[in-house]
C-alpha positions in Angstrom: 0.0 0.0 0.0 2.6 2.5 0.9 3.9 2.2 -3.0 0.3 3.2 -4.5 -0.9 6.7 -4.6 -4.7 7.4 -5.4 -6.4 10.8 -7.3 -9.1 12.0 -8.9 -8.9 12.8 -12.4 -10.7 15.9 -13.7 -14.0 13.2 -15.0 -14.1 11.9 -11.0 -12.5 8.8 -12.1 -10.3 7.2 -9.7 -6.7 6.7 -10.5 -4.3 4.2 -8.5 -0.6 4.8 -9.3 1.3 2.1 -8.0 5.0 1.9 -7.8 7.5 -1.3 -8.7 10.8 0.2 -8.6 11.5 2.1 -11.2 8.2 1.7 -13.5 4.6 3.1 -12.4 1.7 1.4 -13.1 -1.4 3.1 -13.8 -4.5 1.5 -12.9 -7.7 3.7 -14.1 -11.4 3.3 -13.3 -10.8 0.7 -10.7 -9.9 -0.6 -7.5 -9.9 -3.0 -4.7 -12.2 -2.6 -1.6 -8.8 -2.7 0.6 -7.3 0.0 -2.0 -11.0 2.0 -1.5 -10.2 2.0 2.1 -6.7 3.3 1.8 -7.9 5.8 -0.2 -10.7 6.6 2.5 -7.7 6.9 4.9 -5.6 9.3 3.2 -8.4 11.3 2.3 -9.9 11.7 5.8 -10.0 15.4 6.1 -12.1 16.0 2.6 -14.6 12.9 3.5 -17.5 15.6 2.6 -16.0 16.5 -1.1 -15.5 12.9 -2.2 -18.3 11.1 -0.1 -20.3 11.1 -3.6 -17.4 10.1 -5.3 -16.0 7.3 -3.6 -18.8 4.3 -4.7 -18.3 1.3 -6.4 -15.9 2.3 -9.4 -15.8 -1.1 -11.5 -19.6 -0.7 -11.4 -19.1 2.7 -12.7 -16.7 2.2 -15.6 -18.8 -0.8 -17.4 -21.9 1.9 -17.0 -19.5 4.8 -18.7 -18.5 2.2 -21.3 -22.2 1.5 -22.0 -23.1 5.1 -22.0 -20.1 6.2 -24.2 -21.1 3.3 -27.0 -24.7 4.4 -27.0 -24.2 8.5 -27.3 -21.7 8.1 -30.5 -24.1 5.9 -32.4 -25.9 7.7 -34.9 -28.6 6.9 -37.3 -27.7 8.6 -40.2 -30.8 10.1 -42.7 -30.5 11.1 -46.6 -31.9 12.9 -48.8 -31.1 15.0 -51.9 -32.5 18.1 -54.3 -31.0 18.4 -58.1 -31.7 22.2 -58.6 -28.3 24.1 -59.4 -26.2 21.0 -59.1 -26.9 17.7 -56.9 -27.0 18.2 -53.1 -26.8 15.6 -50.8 -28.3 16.1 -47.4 -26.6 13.9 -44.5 -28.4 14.6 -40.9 -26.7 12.2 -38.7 -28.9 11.6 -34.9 -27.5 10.5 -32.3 -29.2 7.6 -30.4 -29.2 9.3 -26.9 -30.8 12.1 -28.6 -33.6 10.4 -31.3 -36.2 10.1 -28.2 -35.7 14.1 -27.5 -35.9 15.3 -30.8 -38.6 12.6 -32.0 -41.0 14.3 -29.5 -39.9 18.3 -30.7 -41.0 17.6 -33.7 -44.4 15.9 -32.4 -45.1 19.0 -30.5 -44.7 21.1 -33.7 -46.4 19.0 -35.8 -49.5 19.3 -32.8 -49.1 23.2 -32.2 -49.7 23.5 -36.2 -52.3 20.8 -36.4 -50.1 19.5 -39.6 -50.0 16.0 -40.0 -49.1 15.0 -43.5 -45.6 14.6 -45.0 -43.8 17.9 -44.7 -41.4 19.3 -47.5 -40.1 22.6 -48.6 -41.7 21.6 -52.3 -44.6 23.8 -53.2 -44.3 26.1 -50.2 -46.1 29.0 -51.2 -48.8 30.1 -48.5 -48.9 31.2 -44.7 -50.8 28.3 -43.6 -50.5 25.5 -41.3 -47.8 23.7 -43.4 -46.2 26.9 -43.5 -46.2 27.0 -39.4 -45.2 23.7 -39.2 -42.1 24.0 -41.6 -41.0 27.0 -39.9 -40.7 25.3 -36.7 -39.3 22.1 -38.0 -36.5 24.1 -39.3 -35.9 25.9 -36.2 -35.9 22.7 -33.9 -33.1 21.6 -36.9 -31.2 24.6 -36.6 -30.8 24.3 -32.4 -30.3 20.2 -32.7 -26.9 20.8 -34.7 -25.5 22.8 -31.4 -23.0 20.9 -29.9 -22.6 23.1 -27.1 -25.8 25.5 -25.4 -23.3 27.5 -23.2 -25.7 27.9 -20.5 -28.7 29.1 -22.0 -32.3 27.6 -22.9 -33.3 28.4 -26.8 -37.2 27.9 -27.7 -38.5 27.4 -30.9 -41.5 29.5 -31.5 -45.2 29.0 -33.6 -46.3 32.4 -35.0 -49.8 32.7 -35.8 -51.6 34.7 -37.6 -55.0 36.2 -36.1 -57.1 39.1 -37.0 -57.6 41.6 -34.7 -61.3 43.0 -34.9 -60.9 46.2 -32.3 -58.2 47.3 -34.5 -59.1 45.6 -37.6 -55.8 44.6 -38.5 -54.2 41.2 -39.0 -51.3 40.4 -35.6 -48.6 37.7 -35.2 -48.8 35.6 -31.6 -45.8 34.0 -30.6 -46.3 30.7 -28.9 -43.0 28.9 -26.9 -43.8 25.4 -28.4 -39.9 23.4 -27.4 -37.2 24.5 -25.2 -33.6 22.8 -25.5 -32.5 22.6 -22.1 -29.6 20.4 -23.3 -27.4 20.0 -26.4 -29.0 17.1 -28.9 -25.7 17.1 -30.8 -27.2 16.0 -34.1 -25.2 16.8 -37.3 -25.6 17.7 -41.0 -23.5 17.3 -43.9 -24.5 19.5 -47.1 -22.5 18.3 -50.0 -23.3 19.4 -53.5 -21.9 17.9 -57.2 -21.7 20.9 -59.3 -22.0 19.5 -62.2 -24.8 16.9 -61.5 -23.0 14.1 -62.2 -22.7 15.1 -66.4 -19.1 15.3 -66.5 -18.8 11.6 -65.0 -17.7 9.3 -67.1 -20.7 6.8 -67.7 -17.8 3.9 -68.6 -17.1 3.8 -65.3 -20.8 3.3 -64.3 -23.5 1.4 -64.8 -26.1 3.1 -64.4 -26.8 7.5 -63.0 -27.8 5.6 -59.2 -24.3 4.2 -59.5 -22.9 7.9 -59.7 -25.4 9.2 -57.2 -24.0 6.0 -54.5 -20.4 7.4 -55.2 -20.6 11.1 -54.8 -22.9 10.2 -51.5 -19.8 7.9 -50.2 -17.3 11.0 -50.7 -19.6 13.4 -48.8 -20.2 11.0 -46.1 -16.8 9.8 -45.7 -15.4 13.5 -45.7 -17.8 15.1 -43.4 -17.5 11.7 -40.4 -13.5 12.7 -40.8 -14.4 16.6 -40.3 -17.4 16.0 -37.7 -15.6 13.2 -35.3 -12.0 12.4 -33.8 -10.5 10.5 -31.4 -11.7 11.8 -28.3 -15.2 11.8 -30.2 -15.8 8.8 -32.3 -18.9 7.7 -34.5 -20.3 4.3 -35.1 -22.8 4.0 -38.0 -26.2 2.3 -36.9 -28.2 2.5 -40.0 -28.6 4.8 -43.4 -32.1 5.8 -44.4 -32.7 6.6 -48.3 -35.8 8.4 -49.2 -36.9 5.6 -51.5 -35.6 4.1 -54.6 -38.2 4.2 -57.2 -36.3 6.9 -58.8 -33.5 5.4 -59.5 -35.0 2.5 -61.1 -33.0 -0.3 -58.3 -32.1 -0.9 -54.4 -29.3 0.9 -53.0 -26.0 -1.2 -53.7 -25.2 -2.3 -50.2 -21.3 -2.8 -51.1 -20.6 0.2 -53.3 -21.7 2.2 -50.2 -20.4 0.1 -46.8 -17.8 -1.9 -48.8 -15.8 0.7 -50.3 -16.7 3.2 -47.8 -14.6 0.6 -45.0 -11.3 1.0 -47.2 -9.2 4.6 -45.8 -12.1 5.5 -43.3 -10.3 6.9 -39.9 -10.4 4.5 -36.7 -12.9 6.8 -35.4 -15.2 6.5 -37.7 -16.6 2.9 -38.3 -19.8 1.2 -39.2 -21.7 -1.1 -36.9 -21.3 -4.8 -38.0 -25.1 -5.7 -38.3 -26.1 -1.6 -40.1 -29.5 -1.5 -41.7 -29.7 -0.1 -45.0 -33.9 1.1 -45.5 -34.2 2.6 -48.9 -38.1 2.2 -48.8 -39.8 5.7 -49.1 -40.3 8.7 -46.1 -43.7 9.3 -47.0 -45.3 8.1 -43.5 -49.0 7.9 -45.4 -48.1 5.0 -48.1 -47.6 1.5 -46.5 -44.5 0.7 -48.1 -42.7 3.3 -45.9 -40.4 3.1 -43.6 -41.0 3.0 -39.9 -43.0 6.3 -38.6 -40.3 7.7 -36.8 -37.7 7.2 -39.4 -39.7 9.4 -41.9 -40.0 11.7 -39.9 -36.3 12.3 -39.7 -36.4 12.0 -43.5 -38.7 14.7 -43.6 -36.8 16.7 -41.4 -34.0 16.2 -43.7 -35.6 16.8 -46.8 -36.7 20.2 -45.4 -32.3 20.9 -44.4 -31.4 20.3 -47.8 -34.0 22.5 -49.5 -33.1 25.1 -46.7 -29.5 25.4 -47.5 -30.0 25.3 -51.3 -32.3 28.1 -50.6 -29.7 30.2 -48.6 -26.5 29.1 -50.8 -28.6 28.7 -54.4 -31.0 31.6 -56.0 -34.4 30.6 -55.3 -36.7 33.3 -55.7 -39.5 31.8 -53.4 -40.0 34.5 -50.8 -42.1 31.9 -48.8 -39.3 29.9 -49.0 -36.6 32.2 -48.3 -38.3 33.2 -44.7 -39.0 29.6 -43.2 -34.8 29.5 -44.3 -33.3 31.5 -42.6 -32.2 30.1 -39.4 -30.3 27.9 -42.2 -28.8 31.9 -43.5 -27.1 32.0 -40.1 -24.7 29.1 -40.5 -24.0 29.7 -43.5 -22.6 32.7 -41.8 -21.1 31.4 -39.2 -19.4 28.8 -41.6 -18.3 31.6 -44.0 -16.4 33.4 -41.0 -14.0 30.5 -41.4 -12.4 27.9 -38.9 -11.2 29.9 -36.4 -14.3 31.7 -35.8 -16.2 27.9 -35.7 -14.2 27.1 -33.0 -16.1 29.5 -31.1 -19.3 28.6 -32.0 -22.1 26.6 -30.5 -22.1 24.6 -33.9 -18.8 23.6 -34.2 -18.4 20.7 -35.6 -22.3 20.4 -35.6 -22.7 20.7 -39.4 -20.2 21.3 -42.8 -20.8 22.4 -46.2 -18.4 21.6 -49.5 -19.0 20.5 -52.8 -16.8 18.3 -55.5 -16.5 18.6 -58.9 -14.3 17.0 -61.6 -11.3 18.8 -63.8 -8.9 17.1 -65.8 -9.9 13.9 -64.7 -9.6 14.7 -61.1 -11.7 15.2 -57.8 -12.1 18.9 -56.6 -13.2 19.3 -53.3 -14.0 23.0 -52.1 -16.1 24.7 -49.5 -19.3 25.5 -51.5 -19.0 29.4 -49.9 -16.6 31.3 -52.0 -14.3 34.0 -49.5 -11.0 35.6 -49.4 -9.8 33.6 -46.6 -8.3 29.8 -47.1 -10.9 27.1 -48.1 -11.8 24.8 -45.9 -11.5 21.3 -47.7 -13.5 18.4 -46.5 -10.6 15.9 -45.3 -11.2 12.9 -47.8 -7.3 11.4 -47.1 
């Protein structure tokens, strides 16, 4: 005993250092009952400040283990628009958050009284759909934060009513979700310029084939830009909003099996991922679960947002349910250094690719004076 030493780390995980000689072991997250005691002991005149602290730490570690494998699962959610190029949307959810965010979007689609698939598509009037876009959009905007920094953010339904004292028409804003806590969802926008025309069709057997590979490259880039060592991703599923329009099922190997070859350690795929390419359209029953078109929706609604804010769509309707989407674009165009700083760091990224002379371009989609940021596809 009189060659081990015991701390806290800065997570209130114990730490026994014991000494042989020369060498130091380090022993982390657990320890005998004896080795409890001793550190009882030698801690006797701060019993009050680690009384919480000192409980059954082998117990402790196997529920942080479980804990740590559940929050970096994601379910990741896709869907694209071909207007001024193709744009892939990516929103990755994290299981510890799906629950959460699930029920945000319940109490939106309630507070509107909007119950059929929601899109961006066809937007035009101030009406429920309308109501229930705009807060979708807002409860996407607050779930890429990675970080609230203290403070409580509320998405809001405004409502229209008629005022008949002073006979004009007023807005009512009604607090419909707080965020209390980070949901640390994520979003990768990634557009082909060119559509996929300059591709070489030799190389492909079909335009799906094309789609599957520029989908791969935005994927693989944005996990290597979203994640890292000290906060890793495991894949749990990819949703496709159907596949009718591209005349086949998604090609499970040209995705997963040569997504595998040069993805980071930190980035891997869980061994039994499910691949749903049925369609997000809750009201047909060939759809996919309820909840998972819900997310597609929620998706489809991302994507249109940023084309709106990055492309020139002259839909003023559209424009103004959009632009919580205007404000990362923002925030993203500030560069790197400013992202640091922000709530959404690492919460979201935007690039496209494009070929010349035969070879991949990747660039930020944002055009500034300042060095592009380059999705990291090496």
């Amino acid at each position: 005993m009189e060659n081990m030493e015991y701390f806290m780390d800065v997570q209130n995980t114990l730490i026994v250092k014991e000494r042989e000689g020369s060498n130091i072991n380090m022993v982390r997250g657990s320890c005998t009952k004896k080795q409890r005691g001793g550190l009882e002991r030698s801690l006797r005149g701060h019993e009050e400040v680690f009384k919480k602290k000192l409980y059954c730490y082998d117990k402790a570690e196997r529920n942080y283990v479980e804990e740590q494998k559940f929050i970096t699962e994601y379910d990741v959610y896709h869907d694209e628009s071909q207007e001024s190029g193709y744009w892939h949307g990516m929103l990755l959810v994290p299981k510890s958050s799906r629950e959460t965010m699930l029920n945000h979007l319940k109490r939106c689609r309630e507070a509107a009284d909007y119950y059929c698939p929601i899109s961006l598509k066809g937007l035009k009037s101030k009406q429920n759909h309308f109501r229930c876009v705009k807060m979708w959009i807002q409860t996407g905007f607050y779930s890429l934060m990675q970080d609230l920094k203290g403070r409580l953010y509320n998405v809001y339904d405004c409502k229209r009513l008629y005022c008949k004292n002073e006979k004009r028409l007023s807005t009512d804003f009604q607090e419909i979700v707080t965020l209390k806590k980070p949901l640390r969802a994520k979003f990768i926008i990634f557009r082909e310029r060119d559509s996929h025309q300059v591709m070489d069709s030799s190389w492909f057997p079909d335009h799906a084939s094309k789609v599957e590979t520029t989908f791969r490259m935005g994927l693989k880039g944005g996990l290597h830009l979203l994640f890292d060592e000290e906060k890793p991703a495991t894949i749990a599923s990819l949703h496709f909003d159907g596949h009718e329009h591209h005349r086949r099922r998604i090609d499970r190997e040209r995705i997963i099996g040569r997504l595998k070859v040069g993805l980071r350690d930190y980035c891997k795929f869980h061994t039994q991922i499910l691949i749903d390419d049925r369609t997000g359209n809750h009201t047909k029953s060939i759809s996919q679960e309820y909840d998972d078109c819900q997310f597609l929706q929620l998706t489809d609604l991302l994507v249109g947002a940023f084309r709106t804010i990055l492309g020139e769509v002259k839909n003023k309707v559209q424009k103004e349910v959009s632009l919580p989407v205007k404000e990362l674009v923002r925030k993203w165009e500030e560069g790197p250094a400013r992202m640091k700083k922000s709530r959404w760091h690492k919460g979201f990224c935007i690039s496209e690719c494009y070929l010349e002379n035969g070879q991949w371009v990747f660039n930020n989609i944002i055009k500034r004076n300042t060095d592009i940021l380059q999705l990291t596809l090496i």
